[in-house]
Backbone bond lengths (Angstrom), bond angles and torsions (degrees), N, CA, C in turn:
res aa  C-N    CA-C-N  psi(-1)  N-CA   C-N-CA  omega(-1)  CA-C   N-CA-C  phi
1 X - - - 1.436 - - 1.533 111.52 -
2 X 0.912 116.42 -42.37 1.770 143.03 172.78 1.723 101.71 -44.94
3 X 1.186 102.82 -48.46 1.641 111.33 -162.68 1.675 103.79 -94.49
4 X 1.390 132.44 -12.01 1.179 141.45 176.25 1.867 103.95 -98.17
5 X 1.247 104.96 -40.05 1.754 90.28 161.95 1.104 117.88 -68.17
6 X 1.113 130.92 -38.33 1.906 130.60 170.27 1.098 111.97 -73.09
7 X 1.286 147.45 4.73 1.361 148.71 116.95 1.494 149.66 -21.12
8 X 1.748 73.58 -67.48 1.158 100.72 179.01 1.631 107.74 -81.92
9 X 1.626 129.05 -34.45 1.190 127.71 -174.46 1.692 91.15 -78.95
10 X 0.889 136.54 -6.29 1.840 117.74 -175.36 1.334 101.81 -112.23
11 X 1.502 119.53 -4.24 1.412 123.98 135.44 1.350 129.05 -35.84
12 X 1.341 83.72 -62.99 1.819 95.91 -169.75 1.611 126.57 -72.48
13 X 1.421 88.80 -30.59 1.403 120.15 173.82 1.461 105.66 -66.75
14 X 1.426 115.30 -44.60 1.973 112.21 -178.09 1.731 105.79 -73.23
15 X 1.265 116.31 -11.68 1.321 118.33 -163.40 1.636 103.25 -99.65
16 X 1.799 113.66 -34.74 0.922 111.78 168.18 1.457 117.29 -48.97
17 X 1.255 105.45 -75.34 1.126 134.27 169.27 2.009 114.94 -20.90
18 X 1.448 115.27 -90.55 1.057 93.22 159.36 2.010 145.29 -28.22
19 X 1.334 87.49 -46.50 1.955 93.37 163.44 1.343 117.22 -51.49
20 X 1.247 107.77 -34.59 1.882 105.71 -173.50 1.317 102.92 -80.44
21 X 1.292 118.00 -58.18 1.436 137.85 150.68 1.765 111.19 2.45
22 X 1.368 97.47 -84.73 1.575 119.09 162.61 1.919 105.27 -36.20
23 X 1.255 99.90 -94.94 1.472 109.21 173.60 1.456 114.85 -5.27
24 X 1.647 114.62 -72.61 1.135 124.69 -169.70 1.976 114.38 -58.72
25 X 0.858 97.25 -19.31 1.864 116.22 -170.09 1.518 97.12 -93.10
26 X 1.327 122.14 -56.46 1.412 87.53 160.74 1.392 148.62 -89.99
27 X 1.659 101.00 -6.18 1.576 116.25 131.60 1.788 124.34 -1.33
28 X 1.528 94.80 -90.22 1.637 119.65 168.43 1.413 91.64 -70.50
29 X 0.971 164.60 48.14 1.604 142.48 135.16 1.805 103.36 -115.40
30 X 1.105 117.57 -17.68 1.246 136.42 -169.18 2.097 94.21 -89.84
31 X 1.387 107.55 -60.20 1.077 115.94 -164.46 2.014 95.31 -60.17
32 X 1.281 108.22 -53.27 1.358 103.37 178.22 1.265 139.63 -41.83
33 X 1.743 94.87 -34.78 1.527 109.66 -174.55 1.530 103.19 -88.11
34 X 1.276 121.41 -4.87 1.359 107.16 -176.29 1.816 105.33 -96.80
35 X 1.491 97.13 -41.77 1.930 96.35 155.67 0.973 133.20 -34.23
36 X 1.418 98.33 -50.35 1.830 118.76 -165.61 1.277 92.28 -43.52
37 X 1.789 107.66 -68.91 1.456 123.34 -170.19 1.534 127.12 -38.74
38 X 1.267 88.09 -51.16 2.033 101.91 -179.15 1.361 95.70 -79.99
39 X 1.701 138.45 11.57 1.620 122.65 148.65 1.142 121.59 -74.05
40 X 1.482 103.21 -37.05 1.304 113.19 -176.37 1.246 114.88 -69.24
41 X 1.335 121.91 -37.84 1.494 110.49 -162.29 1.806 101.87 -102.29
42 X 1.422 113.46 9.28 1.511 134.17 157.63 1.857 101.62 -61.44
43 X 1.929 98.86 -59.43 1.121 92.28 -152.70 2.152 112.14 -83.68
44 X 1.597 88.09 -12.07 1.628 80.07 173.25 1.862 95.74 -90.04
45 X 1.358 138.94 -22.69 1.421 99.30 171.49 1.427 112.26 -48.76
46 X 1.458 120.75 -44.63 1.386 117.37 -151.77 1.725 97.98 -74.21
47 X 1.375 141.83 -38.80 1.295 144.04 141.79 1.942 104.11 -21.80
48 X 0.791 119.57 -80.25 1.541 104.13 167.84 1.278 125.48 -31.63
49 X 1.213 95.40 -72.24 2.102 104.54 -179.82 1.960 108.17 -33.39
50 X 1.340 85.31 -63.95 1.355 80.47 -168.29 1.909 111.73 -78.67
51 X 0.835 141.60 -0.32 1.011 147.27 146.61 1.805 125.47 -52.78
52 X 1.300 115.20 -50.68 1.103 141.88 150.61 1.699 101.34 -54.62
53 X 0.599 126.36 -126.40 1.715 122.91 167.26 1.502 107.17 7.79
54 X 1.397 136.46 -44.25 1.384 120.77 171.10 1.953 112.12 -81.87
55 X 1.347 110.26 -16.37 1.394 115.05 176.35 1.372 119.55 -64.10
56 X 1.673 101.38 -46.92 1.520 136.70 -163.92 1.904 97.14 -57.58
57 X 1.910 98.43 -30.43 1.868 97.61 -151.46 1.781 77.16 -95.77
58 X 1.140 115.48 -41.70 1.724 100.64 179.23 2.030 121.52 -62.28
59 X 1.372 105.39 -31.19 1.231 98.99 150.07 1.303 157.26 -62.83
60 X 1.498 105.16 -21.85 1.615 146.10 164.46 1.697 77.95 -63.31
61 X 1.038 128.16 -93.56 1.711 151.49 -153.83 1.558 93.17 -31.57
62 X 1.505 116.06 -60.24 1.590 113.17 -174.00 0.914 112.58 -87.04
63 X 1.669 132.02 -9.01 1.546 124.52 178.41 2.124 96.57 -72.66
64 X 1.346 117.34 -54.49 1.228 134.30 178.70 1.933 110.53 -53.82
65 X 1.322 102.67 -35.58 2.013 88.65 167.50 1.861 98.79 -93.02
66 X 0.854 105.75 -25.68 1.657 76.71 -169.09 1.761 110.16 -78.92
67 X 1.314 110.41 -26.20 1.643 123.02 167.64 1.754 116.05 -64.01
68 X 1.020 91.14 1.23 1.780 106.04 -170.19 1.657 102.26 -88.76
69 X 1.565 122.55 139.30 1.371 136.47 -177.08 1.867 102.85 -66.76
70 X 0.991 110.63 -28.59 1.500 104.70 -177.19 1.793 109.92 -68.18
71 X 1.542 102.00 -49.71 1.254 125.72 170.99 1.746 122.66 -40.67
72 X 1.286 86.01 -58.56 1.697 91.20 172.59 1.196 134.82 -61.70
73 X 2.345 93.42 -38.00 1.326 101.28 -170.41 1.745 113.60 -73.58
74 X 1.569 104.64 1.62 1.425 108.12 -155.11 1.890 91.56 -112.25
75 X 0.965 107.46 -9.81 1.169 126.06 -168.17 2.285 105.02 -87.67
76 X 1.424 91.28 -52.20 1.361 123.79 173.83 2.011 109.40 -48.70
77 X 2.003 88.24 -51.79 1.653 79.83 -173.40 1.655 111.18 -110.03
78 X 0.983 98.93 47.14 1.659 118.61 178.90 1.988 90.26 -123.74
79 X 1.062 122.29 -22.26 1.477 106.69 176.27 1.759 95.68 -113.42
80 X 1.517 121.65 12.65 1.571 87.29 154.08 2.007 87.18 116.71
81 X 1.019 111.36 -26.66 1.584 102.49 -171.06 1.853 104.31 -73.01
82 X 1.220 105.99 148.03 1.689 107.21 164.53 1.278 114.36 -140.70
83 X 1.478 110.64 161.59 1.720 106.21 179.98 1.133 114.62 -43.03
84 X 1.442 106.74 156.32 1.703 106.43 169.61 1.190 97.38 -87.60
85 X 1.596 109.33 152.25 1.864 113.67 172.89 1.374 114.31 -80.11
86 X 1.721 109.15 -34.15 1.328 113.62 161.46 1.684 104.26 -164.81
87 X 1.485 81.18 167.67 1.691 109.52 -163.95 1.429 98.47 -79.14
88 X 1.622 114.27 175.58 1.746 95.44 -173.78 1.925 63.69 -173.36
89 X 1.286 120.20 106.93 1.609 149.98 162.55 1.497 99.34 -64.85
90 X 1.418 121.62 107.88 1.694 115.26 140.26 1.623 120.18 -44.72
91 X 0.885 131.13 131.46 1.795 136.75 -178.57 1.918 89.04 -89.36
92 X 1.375 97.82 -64.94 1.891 93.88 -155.86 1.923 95.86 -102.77
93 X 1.038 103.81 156.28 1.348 98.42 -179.62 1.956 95.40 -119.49
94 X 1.603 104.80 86.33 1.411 106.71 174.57 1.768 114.56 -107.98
95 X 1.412 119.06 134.84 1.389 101.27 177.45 0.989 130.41 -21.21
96 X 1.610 123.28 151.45 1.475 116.05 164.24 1.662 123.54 -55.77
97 X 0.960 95.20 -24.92 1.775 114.33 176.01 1.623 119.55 -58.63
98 X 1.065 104.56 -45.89 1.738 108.06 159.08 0.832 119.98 -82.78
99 X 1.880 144.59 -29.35 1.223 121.23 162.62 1.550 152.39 -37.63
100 X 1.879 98.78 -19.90 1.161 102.98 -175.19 1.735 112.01 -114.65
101 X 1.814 91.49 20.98 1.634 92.43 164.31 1.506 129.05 -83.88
């Protein structure tokens, strides 16, 4: 009788045992898949960032040629403007309204 209760309790005990066993495994299979996930969406922010960050340096690039004197000046005689031959200084600064008295 002695040897059939210790049987039966290392029964219960392997069954416990395995259940936690179990439990814990999909525990860690649960925990993985939720990592897994937040890698991925780790690794496309960082796919953004730096994407953005290579856009950011090509925008720098065209903000800097089109702000450029060559740019403008080429820009300037494509709509028609040309050097002046010469400058011609206002002396008095009187309305236009008296000038033509």
């Amino acid at each position: 009788m002695v040897n059939k209760k210790k049987v039966d309790r290392n029964r219960q005990l392997i069954i416990a045992l395995s259940l936690i066993t179990l439990i814990l495994v999909f525990g860690q299979v649960a925990v993985f898949l939720y990592f897994g996930g937040q890698g991925a969406k780790a690794a496309q922010i960082n796919q953004t960032k730096d994407d953005l960050i290579r856009e950011n340096k090509q925008l720098k690039t065209e903000i800097l040629r089109q702000t450029s004197f060559s740019f403008i000046l080429e820009q300037a005689q494509k709509a028609g403007f040309e050097q002046a031959s010469s400058i011609v200084y206002l002396e008095g600064q009187l309305p236009m309204a008296f000038k033509n008295k």
